[in-house]
C-alpha beads as a LAMMPS data file, in Angstrom:
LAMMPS data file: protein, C-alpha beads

440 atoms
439 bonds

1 atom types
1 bond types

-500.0 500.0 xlo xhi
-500.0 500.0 ylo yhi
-500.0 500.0 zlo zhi

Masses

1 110.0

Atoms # bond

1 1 1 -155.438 21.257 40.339
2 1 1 -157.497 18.011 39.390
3 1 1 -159.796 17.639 37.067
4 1 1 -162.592 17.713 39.140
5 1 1 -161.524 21.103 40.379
6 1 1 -161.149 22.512 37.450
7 1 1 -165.399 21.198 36.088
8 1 1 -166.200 22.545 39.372
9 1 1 -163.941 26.316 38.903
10 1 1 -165.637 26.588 35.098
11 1 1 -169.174 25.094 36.520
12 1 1 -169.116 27.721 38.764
13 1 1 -167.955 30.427 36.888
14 1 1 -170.617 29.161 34.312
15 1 1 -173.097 29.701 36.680
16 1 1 -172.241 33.036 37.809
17 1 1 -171.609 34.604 34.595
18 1 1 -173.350 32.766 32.025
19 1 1 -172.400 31.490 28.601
20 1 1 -170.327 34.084 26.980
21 1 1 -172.338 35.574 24.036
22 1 1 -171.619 36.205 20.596
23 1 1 -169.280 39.248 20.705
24 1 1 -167.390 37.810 23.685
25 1 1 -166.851 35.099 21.765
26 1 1 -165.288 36.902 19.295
27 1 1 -163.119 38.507 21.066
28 1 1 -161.709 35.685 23.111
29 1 1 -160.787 33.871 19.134
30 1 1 -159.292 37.873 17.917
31 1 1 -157.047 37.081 22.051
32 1 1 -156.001 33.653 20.875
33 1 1 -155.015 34.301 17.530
34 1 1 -152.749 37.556 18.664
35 1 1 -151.175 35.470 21.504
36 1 1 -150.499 32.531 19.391
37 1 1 -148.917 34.454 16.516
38 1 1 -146.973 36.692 19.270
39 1 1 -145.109 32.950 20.381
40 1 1 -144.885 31.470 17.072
41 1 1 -141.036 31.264 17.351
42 1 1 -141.410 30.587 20.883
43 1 1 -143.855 27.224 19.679
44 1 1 -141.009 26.034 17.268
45 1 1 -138.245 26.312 19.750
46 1 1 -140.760 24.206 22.335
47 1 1 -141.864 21.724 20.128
48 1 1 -137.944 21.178 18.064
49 1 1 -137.307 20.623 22.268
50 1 1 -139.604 18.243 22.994
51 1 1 -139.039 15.909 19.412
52 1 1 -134.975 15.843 20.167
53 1 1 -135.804 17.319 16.054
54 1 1 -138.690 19.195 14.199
55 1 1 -138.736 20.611 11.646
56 1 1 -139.664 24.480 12.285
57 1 1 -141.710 25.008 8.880
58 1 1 -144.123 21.964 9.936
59 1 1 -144.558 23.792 13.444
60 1 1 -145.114 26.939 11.769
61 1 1 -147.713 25.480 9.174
62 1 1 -148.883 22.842 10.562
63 1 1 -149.430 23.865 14.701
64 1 1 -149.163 27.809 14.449
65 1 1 -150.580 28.908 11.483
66 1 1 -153.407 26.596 11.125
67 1 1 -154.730 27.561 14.667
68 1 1 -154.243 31.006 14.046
69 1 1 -156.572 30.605 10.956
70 1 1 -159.163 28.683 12.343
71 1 1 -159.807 31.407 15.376
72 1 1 -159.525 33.853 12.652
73 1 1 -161.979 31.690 10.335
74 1 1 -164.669 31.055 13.176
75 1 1 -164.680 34.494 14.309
76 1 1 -165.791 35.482 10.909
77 1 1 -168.340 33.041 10.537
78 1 1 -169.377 32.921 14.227
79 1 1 -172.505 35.330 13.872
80 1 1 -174.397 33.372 10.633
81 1 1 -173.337 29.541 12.369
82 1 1 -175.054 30.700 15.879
83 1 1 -178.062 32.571 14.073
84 1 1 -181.777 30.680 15.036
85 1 1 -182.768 28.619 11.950
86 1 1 -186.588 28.387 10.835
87 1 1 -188.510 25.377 11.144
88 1 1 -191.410 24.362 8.923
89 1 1 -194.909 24.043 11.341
90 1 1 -197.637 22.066 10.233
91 1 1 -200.912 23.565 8.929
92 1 1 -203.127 22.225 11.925
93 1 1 -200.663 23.981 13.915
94 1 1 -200.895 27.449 12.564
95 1 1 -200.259 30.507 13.313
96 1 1 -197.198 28.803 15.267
97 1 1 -193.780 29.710 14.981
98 1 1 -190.986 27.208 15.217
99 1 1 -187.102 27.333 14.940
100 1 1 -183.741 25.975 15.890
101 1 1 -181.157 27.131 18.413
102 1 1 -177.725 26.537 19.135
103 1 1 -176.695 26.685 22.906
104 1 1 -173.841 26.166 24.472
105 1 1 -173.436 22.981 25.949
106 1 1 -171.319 23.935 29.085
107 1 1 -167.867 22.660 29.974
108 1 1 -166.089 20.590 27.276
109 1 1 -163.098 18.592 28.385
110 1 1 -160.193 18.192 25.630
111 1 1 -157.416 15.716 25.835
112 1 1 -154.394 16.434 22.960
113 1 1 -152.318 13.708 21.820
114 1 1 -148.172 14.218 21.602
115 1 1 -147.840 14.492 18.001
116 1 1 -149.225 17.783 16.914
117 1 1 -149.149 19.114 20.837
118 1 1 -150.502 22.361 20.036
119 1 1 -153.083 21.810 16.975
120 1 1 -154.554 19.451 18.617
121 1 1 -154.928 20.859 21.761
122 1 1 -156.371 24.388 20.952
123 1 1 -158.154 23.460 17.434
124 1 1 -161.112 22.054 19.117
125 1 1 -161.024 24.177 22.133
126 1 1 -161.538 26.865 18.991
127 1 1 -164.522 25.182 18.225
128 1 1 -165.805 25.000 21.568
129 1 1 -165.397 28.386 22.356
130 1 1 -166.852 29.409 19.619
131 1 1 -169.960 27.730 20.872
132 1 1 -170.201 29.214 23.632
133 1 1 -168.715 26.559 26.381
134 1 1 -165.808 26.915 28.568
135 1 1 -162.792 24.213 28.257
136 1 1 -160.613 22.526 30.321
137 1 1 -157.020 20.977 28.206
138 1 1 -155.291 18.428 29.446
139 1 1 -152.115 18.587 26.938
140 1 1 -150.011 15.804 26.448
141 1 1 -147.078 14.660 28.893
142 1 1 -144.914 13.873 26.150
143 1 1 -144.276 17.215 25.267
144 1 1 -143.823 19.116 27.972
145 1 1 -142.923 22.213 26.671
146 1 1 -145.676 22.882 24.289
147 1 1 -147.712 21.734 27.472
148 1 1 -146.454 24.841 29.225
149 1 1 -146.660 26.997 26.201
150 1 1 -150.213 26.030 26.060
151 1 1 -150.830 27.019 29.716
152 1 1 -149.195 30.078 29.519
153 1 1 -151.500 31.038 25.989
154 1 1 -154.995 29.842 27.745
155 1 1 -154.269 32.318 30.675
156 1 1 -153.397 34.793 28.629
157 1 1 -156.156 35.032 25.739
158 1 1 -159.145 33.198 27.765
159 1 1 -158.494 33.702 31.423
160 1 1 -159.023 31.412 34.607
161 1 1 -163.109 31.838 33.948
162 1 1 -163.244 30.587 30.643
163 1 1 -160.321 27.928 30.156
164 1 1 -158.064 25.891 32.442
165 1 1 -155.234 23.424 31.578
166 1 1 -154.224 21.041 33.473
167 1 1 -151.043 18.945 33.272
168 1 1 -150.175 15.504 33.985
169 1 1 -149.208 12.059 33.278
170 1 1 -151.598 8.884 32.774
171 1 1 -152.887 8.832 36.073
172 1 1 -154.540 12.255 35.361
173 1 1 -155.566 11.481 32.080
174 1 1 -157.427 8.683 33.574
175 1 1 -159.400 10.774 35.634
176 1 1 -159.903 13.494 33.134
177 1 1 -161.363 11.274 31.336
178 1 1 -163.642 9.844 34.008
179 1 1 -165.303 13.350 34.703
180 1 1 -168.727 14.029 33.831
181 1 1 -167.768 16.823 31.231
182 1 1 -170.488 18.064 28.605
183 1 1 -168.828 17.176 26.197
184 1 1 -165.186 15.137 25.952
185 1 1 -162.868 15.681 22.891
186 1 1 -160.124 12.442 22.678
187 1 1 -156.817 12.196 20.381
188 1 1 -155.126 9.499 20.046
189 1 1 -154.526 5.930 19.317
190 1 1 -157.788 3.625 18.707
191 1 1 -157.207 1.330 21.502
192 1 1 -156.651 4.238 24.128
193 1 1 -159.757 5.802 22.657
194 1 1 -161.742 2.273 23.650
195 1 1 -160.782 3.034 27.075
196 1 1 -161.573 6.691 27.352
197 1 1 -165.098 5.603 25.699
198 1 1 -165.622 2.878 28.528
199 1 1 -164.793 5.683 30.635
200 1 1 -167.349 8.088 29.770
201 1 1 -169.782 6.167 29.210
202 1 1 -170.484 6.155 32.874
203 1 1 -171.648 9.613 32.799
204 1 1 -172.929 8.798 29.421
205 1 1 -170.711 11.740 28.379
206 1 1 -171.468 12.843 24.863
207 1 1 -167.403 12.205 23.047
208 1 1 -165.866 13.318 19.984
209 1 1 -163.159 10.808 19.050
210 1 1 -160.546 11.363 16.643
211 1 1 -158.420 7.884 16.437
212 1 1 -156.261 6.564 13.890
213 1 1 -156.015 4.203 10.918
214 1 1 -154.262 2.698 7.970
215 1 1 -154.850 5.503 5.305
216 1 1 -154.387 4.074 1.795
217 1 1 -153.259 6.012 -0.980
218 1 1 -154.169 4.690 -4.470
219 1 1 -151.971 5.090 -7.446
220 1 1 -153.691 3.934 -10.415
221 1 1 -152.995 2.820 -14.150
222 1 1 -153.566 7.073 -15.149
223 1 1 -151.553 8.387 -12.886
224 1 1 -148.108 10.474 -13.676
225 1 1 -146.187 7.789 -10.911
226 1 1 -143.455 10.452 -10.655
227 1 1 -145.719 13.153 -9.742
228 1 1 -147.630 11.051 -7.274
229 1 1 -144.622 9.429 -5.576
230 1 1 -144.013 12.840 -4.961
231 1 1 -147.006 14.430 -3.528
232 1 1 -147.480 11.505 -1.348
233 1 1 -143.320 11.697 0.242
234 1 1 -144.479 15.182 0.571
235 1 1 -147.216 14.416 2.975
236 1 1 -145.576 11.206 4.370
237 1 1 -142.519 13.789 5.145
238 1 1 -144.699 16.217 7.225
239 1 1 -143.959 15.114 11.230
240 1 1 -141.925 12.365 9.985
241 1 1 -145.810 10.258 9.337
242 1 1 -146.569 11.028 12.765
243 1 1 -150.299 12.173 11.268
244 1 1 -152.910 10.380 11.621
245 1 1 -153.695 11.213 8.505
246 1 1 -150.673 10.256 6.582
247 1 1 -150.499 7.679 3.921
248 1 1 -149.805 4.100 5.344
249 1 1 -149.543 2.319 2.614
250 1 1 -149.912 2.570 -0.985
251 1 1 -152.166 0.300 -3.176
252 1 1 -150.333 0.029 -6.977
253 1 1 -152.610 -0.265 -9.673
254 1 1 -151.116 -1.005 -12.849
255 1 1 -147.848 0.393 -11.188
256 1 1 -145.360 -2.011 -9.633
257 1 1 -143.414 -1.504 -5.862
258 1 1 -140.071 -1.546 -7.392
259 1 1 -141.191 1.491 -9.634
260 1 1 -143.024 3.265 -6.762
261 1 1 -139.842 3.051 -5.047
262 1 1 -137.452 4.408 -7.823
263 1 1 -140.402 7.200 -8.143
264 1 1 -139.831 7.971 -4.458
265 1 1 -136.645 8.146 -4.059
266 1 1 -136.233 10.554 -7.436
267 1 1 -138.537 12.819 -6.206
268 1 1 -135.824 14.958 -4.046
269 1 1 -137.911 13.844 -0.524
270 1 1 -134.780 12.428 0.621
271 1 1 -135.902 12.803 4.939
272 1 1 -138.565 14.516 6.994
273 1 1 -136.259 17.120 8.962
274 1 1 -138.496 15.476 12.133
275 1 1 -137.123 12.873 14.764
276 1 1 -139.806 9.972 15.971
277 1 1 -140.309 11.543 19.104
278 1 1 -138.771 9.304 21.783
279 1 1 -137.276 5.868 21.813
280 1 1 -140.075 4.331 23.300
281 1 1 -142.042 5.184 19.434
282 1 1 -139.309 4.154 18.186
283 1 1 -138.798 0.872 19.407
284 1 1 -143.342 0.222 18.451
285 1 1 -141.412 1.022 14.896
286 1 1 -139.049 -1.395 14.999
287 1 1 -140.740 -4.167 16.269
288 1 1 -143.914 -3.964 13.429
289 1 1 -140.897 -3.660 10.955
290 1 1 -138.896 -6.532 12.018
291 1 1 -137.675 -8.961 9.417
292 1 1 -139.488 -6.129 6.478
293 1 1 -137.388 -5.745 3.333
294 1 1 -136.726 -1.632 3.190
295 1 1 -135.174 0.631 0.906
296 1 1 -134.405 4.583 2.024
297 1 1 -135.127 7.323 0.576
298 1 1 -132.133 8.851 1.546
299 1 1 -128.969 7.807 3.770
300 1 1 -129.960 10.073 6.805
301 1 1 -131.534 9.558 10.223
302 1 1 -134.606 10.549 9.435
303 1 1 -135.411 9.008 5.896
304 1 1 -138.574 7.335 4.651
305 1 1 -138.644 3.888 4.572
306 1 1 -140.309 1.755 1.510
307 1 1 -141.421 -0.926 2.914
308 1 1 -141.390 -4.024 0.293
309 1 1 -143.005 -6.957 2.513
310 1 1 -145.215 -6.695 5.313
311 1 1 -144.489 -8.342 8.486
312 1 1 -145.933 -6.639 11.470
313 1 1 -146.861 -3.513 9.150
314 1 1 -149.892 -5.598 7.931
315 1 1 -152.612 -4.636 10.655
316 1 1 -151.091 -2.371 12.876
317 1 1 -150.855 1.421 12.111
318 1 1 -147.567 2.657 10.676
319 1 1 -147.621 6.171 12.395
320 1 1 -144.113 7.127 11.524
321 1 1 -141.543 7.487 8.473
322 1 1 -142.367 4.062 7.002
323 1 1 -144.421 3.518 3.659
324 1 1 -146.400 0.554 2.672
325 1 1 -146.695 -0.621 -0.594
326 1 1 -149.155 -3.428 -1.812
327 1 1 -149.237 -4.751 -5.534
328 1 1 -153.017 -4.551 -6.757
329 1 1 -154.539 -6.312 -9.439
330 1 1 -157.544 -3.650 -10.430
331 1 1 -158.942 -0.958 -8.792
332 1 1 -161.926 -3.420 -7.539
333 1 1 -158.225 -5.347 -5.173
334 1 1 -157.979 -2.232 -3.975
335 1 1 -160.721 -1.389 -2.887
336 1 1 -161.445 -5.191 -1.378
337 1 1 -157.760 -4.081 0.564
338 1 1 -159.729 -1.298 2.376
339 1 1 -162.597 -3.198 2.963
340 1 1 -160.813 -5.682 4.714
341 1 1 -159.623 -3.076 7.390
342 1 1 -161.454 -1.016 9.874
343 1 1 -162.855 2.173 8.229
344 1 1 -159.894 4.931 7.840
345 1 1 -159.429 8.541 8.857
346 1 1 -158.769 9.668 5.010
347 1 1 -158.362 8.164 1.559
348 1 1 -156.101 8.842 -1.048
349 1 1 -156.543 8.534 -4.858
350 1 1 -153.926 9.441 -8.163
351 1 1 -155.289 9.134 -11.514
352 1 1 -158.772 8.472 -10.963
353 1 1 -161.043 9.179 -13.538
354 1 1 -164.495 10.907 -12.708
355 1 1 -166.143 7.145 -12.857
356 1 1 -163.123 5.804 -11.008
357 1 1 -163.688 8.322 -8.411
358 1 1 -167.553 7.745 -8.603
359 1 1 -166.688 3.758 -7.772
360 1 1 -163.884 4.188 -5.205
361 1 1 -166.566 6.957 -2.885
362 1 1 -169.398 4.431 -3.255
363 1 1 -167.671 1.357 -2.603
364 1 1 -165.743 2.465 0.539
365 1 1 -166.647 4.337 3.561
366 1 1 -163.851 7.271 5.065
367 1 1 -163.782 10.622 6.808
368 1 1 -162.490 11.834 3.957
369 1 1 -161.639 10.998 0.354
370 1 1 -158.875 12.982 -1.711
371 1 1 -158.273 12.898 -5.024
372 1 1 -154.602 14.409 -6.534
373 1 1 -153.153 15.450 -3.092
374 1 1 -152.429 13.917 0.485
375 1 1 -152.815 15.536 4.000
376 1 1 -153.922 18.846 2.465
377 1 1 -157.114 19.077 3.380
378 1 1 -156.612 19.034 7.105
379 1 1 -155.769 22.914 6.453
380 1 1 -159.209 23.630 5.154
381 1 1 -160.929 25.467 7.686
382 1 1 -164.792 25.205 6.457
383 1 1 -164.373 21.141 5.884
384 1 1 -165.411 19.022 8.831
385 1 1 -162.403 16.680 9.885
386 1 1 -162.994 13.305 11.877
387 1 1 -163.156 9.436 11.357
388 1 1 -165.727 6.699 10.974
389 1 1 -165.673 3.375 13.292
390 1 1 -162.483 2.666 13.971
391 1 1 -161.058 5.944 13.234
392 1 1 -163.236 7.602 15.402
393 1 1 -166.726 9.564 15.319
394 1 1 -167.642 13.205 15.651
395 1 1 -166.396 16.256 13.276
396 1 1 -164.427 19.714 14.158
397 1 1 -163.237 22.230 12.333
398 1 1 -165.311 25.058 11.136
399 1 1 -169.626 25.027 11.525
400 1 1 -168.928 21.488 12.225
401 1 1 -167.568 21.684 14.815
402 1 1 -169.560 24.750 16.069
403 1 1 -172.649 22.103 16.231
404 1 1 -170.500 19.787 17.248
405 1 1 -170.107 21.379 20.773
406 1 1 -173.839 23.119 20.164
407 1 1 -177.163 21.440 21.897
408 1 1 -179.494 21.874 18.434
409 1 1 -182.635 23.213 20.919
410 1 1 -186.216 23.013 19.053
411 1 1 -187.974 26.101 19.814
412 1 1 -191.650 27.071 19.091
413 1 1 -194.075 29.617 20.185
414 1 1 -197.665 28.665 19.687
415 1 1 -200.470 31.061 18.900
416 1 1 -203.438 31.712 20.995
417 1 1 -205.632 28.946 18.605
418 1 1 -205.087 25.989 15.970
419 1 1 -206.837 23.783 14.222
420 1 1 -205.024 20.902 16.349
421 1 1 -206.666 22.042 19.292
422 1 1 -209.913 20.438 18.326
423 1 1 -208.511 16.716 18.994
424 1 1 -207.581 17.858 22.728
425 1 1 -209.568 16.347 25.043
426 1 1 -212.496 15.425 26.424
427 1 1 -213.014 14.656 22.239
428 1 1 -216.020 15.053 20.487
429 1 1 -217.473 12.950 17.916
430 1 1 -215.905 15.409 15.462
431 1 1 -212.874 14.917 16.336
432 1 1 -212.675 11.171 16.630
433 1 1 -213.825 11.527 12.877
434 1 1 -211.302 13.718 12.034
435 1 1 -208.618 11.435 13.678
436 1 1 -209.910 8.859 11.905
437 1 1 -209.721 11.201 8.512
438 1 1 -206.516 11.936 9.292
439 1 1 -205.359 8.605 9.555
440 1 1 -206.975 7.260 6.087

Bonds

1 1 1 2
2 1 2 3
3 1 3 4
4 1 4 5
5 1 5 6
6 1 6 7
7 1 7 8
8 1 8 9
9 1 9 10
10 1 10 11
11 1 11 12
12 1 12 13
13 1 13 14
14 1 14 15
15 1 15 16
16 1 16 17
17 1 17 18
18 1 18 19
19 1 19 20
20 1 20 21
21 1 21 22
22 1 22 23
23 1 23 24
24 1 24 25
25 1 25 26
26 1 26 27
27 1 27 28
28 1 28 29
29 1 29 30
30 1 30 31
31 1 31 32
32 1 32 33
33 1 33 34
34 1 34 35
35 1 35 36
36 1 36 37
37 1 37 38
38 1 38 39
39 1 39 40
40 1 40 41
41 1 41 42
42 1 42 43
43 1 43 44
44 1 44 45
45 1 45 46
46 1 46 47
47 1 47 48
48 1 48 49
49 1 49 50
50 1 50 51
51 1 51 52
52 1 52 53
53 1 53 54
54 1 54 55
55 1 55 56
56 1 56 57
57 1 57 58
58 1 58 59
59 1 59 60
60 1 60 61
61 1 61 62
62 1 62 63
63 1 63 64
64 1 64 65
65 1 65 66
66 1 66 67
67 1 67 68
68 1 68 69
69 1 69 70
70 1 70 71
71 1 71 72
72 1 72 73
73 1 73 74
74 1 74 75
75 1 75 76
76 1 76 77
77 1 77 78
78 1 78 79
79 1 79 80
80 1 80 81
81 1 81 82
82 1 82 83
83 1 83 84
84 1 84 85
85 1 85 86
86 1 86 87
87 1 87 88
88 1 88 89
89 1 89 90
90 1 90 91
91 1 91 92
92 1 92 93
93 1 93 94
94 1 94 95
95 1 95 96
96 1 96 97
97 1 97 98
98 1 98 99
99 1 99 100
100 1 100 101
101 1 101 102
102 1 102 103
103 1 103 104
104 1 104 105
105 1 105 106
106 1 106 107
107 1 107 108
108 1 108 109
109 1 109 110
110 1 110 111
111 1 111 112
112 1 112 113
113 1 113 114
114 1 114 115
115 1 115 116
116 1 116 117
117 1 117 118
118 1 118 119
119 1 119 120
120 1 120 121
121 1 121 122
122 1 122 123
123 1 123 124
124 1 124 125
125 1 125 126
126 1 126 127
127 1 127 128
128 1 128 129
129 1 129 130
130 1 130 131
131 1 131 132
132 1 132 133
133 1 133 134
134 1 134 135
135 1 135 136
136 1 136 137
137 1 137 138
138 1 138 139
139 1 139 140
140 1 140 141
141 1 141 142
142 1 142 143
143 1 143 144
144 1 144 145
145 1 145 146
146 1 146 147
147 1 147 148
148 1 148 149
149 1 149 150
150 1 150 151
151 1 151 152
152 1 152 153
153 1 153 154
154 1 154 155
155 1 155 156
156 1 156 157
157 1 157 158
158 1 158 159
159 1 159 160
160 1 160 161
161 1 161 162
162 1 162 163
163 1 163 164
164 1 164 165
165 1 165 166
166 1 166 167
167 1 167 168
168 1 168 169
169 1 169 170
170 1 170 171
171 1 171 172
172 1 172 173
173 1 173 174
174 1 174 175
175 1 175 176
176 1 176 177
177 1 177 178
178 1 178 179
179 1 179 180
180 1 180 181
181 1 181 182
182 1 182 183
183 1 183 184
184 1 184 185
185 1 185 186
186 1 186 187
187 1 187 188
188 1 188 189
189 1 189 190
190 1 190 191
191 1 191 192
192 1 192 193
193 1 193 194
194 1 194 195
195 1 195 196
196 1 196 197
197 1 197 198
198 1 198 199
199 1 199 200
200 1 200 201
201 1 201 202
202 1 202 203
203 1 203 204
204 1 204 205
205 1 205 206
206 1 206 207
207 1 207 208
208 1 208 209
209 1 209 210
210 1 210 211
211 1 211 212
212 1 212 213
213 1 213 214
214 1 214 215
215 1 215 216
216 1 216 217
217 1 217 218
218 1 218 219
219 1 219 220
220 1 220 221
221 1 221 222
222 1 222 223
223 1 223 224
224 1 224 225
225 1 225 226
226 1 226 227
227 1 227 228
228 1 228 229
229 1 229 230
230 1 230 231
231 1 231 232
232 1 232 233
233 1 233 234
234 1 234 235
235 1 235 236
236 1 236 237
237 1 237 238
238 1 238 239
239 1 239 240
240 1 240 241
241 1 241 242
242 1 242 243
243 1 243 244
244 1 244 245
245 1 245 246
246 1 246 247
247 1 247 248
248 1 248 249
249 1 249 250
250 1 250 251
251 1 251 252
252 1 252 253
253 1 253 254
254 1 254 255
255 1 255 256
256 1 256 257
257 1 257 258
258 1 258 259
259 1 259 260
260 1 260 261
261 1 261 262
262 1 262 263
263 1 263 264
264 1 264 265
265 1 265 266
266 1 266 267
267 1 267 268
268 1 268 269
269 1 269 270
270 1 270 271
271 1 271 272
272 1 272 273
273 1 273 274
274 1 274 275
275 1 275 276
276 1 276 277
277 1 277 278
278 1 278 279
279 1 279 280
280 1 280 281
281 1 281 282
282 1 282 283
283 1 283 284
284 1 284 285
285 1 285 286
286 1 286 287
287 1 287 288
288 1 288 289
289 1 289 290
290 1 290 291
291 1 291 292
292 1 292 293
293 1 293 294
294 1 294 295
295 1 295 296
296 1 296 297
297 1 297 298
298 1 298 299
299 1 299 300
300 1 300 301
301 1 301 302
302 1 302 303
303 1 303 304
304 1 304 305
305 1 305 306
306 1 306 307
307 1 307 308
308 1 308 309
309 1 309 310
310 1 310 311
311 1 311 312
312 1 312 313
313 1 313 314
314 1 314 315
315 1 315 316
316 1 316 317
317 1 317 318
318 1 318 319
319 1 319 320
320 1 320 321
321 1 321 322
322 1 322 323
323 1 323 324
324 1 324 325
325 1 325 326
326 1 326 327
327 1 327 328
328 1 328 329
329 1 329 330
330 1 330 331
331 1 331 332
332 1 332 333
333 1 333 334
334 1 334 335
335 1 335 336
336 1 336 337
337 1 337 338
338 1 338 339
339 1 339 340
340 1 340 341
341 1 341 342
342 1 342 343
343 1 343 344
344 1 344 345
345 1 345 346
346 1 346 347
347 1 347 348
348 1 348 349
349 1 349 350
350 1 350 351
351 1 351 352
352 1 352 353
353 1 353 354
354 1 354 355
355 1 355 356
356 1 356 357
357 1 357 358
358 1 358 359
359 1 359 360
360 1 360 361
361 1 361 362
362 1 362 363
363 1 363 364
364 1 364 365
365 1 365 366
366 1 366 367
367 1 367 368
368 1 368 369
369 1 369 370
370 1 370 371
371 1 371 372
372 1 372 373
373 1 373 374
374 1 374 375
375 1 375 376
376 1 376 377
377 1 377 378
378 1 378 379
379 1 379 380
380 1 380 381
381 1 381 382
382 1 382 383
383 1 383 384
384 1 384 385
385 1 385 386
386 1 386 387
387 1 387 388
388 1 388 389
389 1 389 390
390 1 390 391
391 1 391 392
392 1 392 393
393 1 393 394
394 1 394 395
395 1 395 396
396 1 396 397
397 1 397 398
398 1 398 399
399 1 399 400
400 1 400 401
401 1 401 402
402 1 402 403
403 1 403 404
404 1 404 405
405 1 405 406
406 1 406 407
407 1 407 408
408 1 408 409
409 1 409 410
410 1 410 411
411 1 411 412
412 1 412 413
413 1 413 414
414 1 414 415
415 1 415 416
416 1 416 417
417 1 417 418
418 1 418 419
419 1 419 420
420 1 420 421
421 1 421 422
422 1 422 423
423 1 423 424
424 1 424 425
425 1 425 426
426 1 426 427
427 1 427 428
428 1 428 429
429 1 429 430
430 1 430 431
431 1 431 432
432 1 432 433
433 1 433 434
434 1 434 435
435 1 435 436
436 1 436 437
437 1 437 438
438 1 438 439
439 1 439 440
C-alpha cells in the first residue's frame, strides 16, 4: 500500500464513520496499552535484533513502558483535555454565549526515526488518537523488526479503520511526506527535517518537527563534580547517546576537563550495554572524531568517549557514545557557547543556584531546561516535549499534544438581541455617534 492509499482508506473510513468520540477513544489507548505490554519481551528481542546490541532495560523503560504510560496517562485525562472551554463575550454582545472546542483534525501522518523505533512511532500516534484523528506510521527502515512489531500492534489495538502502517525505504518516505495529511509528525535529523518541511509545504501541511541539537550540560563552580559526572554518564549511557536529547557536550565552570574526566570514569558508567546501530552511524562517528584526543570510560566496545579537543565534534551533532567537554570561564562563557549554536532540544544545569538558574532560563532559549538531572524528563507524561528553531517546533506528550493534533474551533451562539445590533446597517445618526463614542 502507498501512502496515498492509505489517506484515501482512513479519509474514507473518516467519512463513513466519523471521528471516534470520547469513549472510543478510550478504549482504543486501554487496546494499545494491553497489546504493547502483552509483547514487551517480544519488543526487546526485536529491537536487541535490529541494534546487532541493546540493552533490554532501555527497551523496557525507555520504548515499552513509557508508551504504555502515556496511553494509560491520556486515557485518564482524555475527558477534562477535550471538554468545551468558556470564552469571555463582550457586553454589547450580550446575552451571547461563546466557547472553545477541540476537534479532531482528521488524518495525521507520523514518520519515526531508527533510534527509539517504537517510542517514537506510537507516542505521538497516542496523542493523535487521543484527539480524535486517525494515523497512518511509516516506521523506520532501519529497524525492521520493530517495524513489523509495530504493524502487527496497530492492527491489533486500532484496526484497519483507524490506523495503518506502512513500510518502506526512502523512496516511500519521500512520498509520505509529500501527502496532503492534516497534520505531519517528523523525527529525525535537522537537515532531513528541512526537506520534509519543503515538502509539505506544498499542501501547506500543518508539521510537528522534532529534530536534533547539541544539548549542553553545565557543571558549575557548586556542583558535587562526582555526582554530576555521574548523572550525566547515566543519561549519556541510555541508547549509547543515540537521544536526541542526550548531553553533547559539557560546559566546565570552575571545573576543569581533566577532572570531568577522572569524575567520569569513577563513576562505575564504564559502557552503554547498546551498539551504534549500523556501520554506516558508525563511520558519521568516526569521521566528526577524527584526529580528537579521547579517553574511555571503560576498555569495552561500547564505552563513552571523553572527548578532549574538538575537531569535527564542534558543529555537528554528536548523536552517539561520545562526550564533549569545553573549559568555561564563567557562567556568562557558557551561556555565550549556547548562544553561538542553533537553539537546542534540552538544557542541562549542576549546581545552579536559584539566581544562576534565574540567569541561565532568561539568557537562553530551549525546549527544555533541567536542573540536577539529564534525559529524565522525557518520561514525564503531563510535560510538553519538542524543540525550538533548529531543534524543531511543535509539542507532544500529554494535553500538549492533545491540542497539538486538535483544531481550537471558536464557538458562539448569539441571542435573539444585543446592544451591537444598533451599529448594523443602514446606521442612524445614533449610531454613528456611538461609533464615534466608542472610538474616543
Amino acid at each position: 500500500m502507498t501512502p496515498a492509499d492509505a489517506l484515501a482508506r482512513l479519509r474514507t473510513a473518516e467519512a463513513e464513520d466519523g471521528a471516534p468520540d470520547l469513549d472510543r477513544r478510550r478504549a482504543l489507548l486501554a487496546a494499545l496499552r494491553r497489546s504493547v505490554i502483552a509483547r514487551a519481551e517480544a519488543i526487546a528481542d526485536a529491537a536487541n535484533a535490529d541494534f546487532g546490541e541493546r540493552d533490554r532495560t532501555d527497551t523496557l523503560l525507555a520504548d515499552v513502558l513509557l508508551v504504555a504510560e502515556a496511553a494509560t496517562y491520556s486515557r485518564r485525562w482524555l475527558r477534562d483535555w477535550a471538554r468545551p472551554k468558556p470564552a469571555p463575550v463582550p457586553l454589547p454582545f450580550w446575552p451571547a454565549r461563546a466557547w472553545t472546542e477541540c476537534v479532531p483534525k482528521g488524518v495525521v501522518g507520523v514518520m519515526a526515526p531508527w533510534n527509539y523505533p517504537f517510542q517514537l512511532a506510537l507516542l505521538p500516534a497516542i496523542d493523535a488518537i487521543a484527539a480524535g484523528n486517525r494515523v497512518v506510521l511509516k516506521p523506520s527502515e532501519a529497524t525492521p523488526r520493530i517495524a513489523a512489531l509495530i504493524e502487527e500492534i496497530a492492527a491489533e489495538a486500532w484496526g484497519p479503520r483507524i490506523a495503518v502502517v506502512i513500510q518502506g525505504g526512502p523512496d516511500i518516505a519521500r512520498d509520505f511526506a509529500a501527502q496532503p495529511w492534516d497534520h505531519l509528525v517528523f523525527t529525525g535529523g535537522t537537515e532531513t527535517g528541512r526537506k520534509v518541511m519543503a515538502a509539505a509545504a506544498a499542501h501547506l501541511t500543518p508539521l510537528t518537527l522534532e529534530l536534533g541539537g547539541k544539548c549542553p550540560a553545565l557543571i558549575l563552580p557548586g556542583a558535587d563534580l562526582a555526582g554530576a559526572a555521574r548523572n550525566i554518564l547515566a543519561a549519556k549511557s541510555i541508547n549509547a547517546g543515540q537521544t536526541c536529547i542526550a548531553p553533547d557536550t559539557v560546559l566546565l565552570v570552575g571545573h576543569s576537563a581533566a577532572d570531568f574526566a577522572r569524575a567520569a570514569r569513577a563513576s562505575g558508567i564504564a559502557g552503554t550495554g547498546t551498539a551504534v546501530i549500523n556501520p554506516g552511524q558508525q563511520a558519521r562517528l568516526d569521521r566528526i572524531a577524527e584526529g580528537v584526543t579521547i579517553a574511555w570510560t571503560g576498555p569495552g566496545p561500547n564505552a563513552i568517549g571523553l572527548a578532549f579537543s574538538w575537531g569535527g565534534l564542534a558543529e555537528e551533532e554528536i548523536f552517539g557514545p561520545i562526550l564533549a567537554m569545553e573549559e568555561c570561564a564563567d557562567l556568562a562563557a557558557a551561556i555565550a557557547w549556547i548562544r553561538a549554536r542553533p537553539h537546542p532540544l534540552a538544557i542541562y544545569a549542576f549546581g545552579a543556584t536559584r539566581a544562576e538558574e534565574a540567569i541561565l532560563a532568561a539568557s537562553t532559549r530551549s525546549g527544555a531546561l533541567l536542573t540536577g538531572r539529564a534525559l529524565d524528563y522525557a518520561a514525564f507524561p503531563g510535560l510538553p516535549f519538542g524543540g525550538i528553531g533548529a531543534s524543531g517546533f511543535g509539542r507532544r506528550n500529554g494535553e500538549a499534544g492533545f491540542r497539538e493534533f486538535s483544531n481550537l474551533r471558536a464557538r458562539a451562539r448569539h441571542g435573539g438581541w444585543s446592544l451591537s445590533r444598533l451599529l448594523d446597517r443602514p446606521r442612524t445618526a445614533l449610531a454613528q455617534r456611538l461609533a464615534r463614542r466608542l472610538v474616543k
